[in-house]
C-alpha positions as CSV (number, residue, x, y, z in Angstrom):
1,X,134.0,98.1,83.0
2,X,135.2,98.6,86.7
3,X,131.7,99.3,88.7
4,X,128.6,97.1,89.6
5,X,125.3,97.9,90.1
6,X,124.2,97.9,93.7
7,X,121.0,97.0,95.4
8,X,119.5,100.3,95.5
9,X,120.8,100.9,91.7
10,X,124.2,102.9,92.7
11,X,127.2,102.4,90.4
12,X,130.0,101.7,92.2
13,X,133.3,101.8,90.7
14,X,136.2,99.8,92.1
15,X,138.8,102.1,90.5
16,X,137.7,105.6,91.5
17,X,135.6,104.8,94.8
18,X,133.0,107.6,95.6
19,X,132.1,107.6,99.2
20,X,128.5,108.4,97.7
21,X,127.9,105.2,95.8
22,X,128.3,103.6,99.2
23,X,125.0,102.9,100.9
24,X,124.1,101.0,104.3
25,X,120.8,99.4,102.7
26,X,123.5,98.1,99.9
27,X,125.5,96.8,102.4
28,X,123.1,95.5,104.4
29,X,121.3,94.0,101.5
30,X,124.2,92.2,100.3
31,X,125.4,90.6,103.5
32,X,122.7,89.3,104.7
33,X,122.5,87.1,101.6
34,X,126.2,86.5,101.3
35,X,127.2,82.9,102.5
36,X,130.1,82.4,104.8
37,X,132.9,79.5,103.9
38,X,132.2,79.8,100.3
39,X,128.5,78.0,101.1
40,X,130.3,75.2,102.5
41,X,128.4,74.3,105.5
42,X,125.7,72.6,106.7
43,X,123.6,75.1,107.7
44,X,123.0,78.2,105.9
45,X,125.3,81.3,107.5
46,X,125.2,84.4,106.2
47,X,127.8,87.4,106.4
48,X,125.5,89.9,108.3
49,X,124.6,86.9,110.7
50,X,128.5,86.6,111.4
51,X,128.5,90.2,111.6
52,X,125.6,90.3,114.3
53,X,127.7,87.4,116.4
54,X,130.4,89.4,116.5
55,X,128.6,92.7,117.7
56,X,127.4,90.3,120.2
57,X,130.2,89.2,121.4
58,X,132.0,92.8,121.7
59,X,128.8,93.9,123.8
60,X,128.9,90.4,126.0
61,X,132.5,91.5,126.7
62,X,131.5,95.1,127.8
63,X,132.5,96.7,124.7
64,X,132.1,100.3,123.8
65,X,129.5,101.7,121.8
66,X,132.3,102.8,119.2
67,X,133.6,99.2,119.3
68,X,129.9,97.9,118.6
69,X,129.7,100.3,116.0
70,X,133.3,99.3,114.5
71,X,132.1,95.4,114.6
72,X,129.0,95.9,112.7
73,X,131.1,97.3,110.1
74,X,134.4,95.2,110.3
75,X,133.4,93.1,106.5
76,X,131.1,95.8,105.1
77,X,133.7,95.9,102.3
78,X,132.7,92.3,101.8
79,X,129.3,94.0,100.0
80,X,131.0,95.0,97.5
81,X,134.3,92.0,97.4
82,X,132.3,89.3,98.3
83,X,133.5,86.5,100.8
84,X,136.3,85.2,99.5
85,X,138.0,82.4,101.4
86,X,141.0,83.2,102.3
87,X,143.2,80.7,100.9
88,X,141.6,82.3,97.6
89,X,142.3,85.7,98.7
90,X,146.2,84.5,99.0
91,X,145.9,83.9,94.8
92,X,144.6,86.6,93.7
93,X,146.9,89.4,92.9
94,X,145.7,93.0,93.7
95,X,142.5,91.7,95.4
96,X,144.1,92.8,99.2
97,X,144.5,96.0,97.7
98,X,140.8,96.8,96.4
99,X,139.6,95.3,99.6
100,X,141.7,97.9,101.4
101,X,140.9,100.9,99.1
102,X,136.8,99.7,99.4
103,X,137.7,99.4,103.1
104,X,139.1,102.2,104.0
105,X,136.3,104.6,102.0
106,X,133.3,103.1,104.0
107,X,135.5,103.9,106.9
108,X,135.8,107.3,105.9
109,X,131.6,107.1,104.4
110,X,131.3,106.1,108.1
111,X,133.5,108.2,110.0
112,X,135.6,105.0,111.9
113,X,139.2,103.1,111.2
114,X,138.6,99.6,110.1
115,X,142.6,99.2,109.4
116,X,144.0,98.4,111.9
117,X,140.7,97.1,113.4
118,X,140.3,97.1,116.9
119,X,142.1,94.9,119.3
120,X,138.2,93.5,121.3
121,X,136.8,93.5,117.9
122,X,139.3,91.3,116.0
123,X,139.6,89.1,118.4
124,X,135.2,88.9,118.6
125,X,135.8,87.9,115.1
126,X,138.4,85.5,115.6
127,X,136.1,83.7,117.7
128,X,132.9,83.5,116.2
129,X,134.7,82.0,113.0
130,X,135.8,79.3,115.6
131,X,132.1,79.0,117.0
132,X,131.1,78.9,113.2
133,X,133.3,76.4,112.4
134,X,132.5,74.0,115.3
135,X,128.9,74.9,114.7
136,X,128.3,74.6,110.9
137,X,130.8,72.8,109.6
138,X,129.4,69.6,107.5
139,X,132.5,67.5,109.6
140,X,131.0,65.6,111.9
141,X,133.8,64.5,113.9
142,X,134.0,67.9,115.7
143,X,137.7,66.6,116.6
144,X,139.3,67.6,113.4
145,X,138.1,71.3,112.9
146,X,140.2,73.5,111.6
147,X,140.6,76.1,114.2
148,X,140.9,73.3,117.2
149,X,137.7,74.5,118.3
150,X,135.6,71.6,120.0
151,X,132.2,70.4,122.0
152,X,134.2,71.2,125.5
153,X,135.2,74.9,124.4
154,X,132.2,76.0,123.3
155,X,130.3,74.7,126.7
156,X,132.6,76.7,128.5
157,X,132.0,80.0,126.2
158,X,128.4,79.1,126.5
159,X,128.9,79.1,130.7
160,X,130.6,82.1,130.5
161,X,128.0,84.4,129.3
162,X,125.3,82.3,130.8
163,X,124.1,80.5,127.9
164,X,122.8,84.2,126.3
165,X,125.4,83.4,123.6
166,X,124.1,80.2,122.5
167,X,120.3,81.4,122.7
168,X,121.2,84.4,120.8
169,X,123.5,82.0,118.1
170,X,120.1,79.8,117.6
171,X,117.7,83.2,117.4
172,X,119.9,84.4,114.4
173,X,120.0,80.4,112.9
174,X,115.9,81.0,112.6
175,X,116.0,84.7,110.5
176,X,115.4,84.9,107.3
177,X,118.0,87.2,104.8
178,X,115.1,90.2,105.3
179,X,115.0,90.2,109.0
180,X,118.7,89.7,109.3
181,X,119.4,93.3,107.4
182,X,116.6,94.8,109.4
183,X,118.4,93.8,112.3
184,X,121.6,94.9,110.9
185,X,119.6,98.1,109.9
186,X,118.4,98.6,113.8
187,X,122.5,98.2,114.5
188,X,123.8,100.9,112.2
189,X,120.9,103.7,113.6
190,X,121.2,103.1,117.1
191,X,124.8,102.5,117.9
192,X,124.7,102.7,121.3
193,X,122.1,99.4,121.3
């Protein structure tokens, strides 16, 4: 067998990928459950919030509506791969090239390019997986993160866009999984938000 079942009952088939089977309530559905880091944090942090920090910070930095559009959309494959960490994603063999064949059909599904993504929005997304890390990370000594990222750096992001980022960050901490995909929802049919 080489399809799942989707939220809304699709089948979708990893081997011969129908643009039809793919849905934005699916993908919405599934990513605002799916946990970031495997789960390993201290706070819960889904996909479609990560997703919704990134938009964020794409329109904080004056970003076009296409780019907004492009970062809502930059791990909708992850719907239907699930977020893999990606040390894992290193081991398994074939599993970059599914992700890029389920990528590149809800690019075409949604009329955009996600390969190569865009320059503002891969760089959004390299930063909010640093704010993520500083943020949720069950280490405690904020020293030793991964990405370098620490109390100083994100005070000076937080200056920078005069603290909206940080009330925004803590708005999306208090959603539930059903208000996040609404929100995600509200992103997909009004682009230019």
């Amino acid at each position: 067998m080489s399809w799942i079942k989707t939220h809304t009952g699709k089948k979708f088939n990893y081997v011969n990928i129908d643009i039809n089977s793919i849905s934005i309530v699916d993908i919405t559905a599934s990513l605002s459950k799916e946990q970031r880091f495997a789960g390993h944090l201290k706070n819960s942090w889904t996909v479609g919030q990560h997703i919704l920090l990134v938009r964020k910070l794409v329109e904080l930095e004056k970003g076009s509506p296409n780019q907004k559009f492009i970062a809502l959309h930059h791990d909708s494959a992850e719907a239907y791969m699930k977020d893999v960490p990606r040390p894992l994603k290193k081991l398994l063999n074939n599993y970059n090239d599914i992700y890029k064949k389920v990528e590149d059909a809800i690019g075409e599904k949604f009329n955009i390019i996600l390969d190569p993504l865009d320059c503002l929005v891969s760089k959004s997304d390299l930063l909010a997986s640093y704010i993520e890390d500083f943020l949720f990370s069950p280490n405690t000594d904020k020293n030793t993160q991964w990405t370098g990222f620490t109390k100083d750096s994100y005070e000076i992001l937080s200056n920078l866009y005069n603290g909206e980022l940080d009330i925004y960050i803590r708005k999306l901490m208090d959603k539930e999984s059903e208000e996040i995909q609404e929100m995600l929802l509200n992103c997909h049919y009004n682009p230019k938000r």
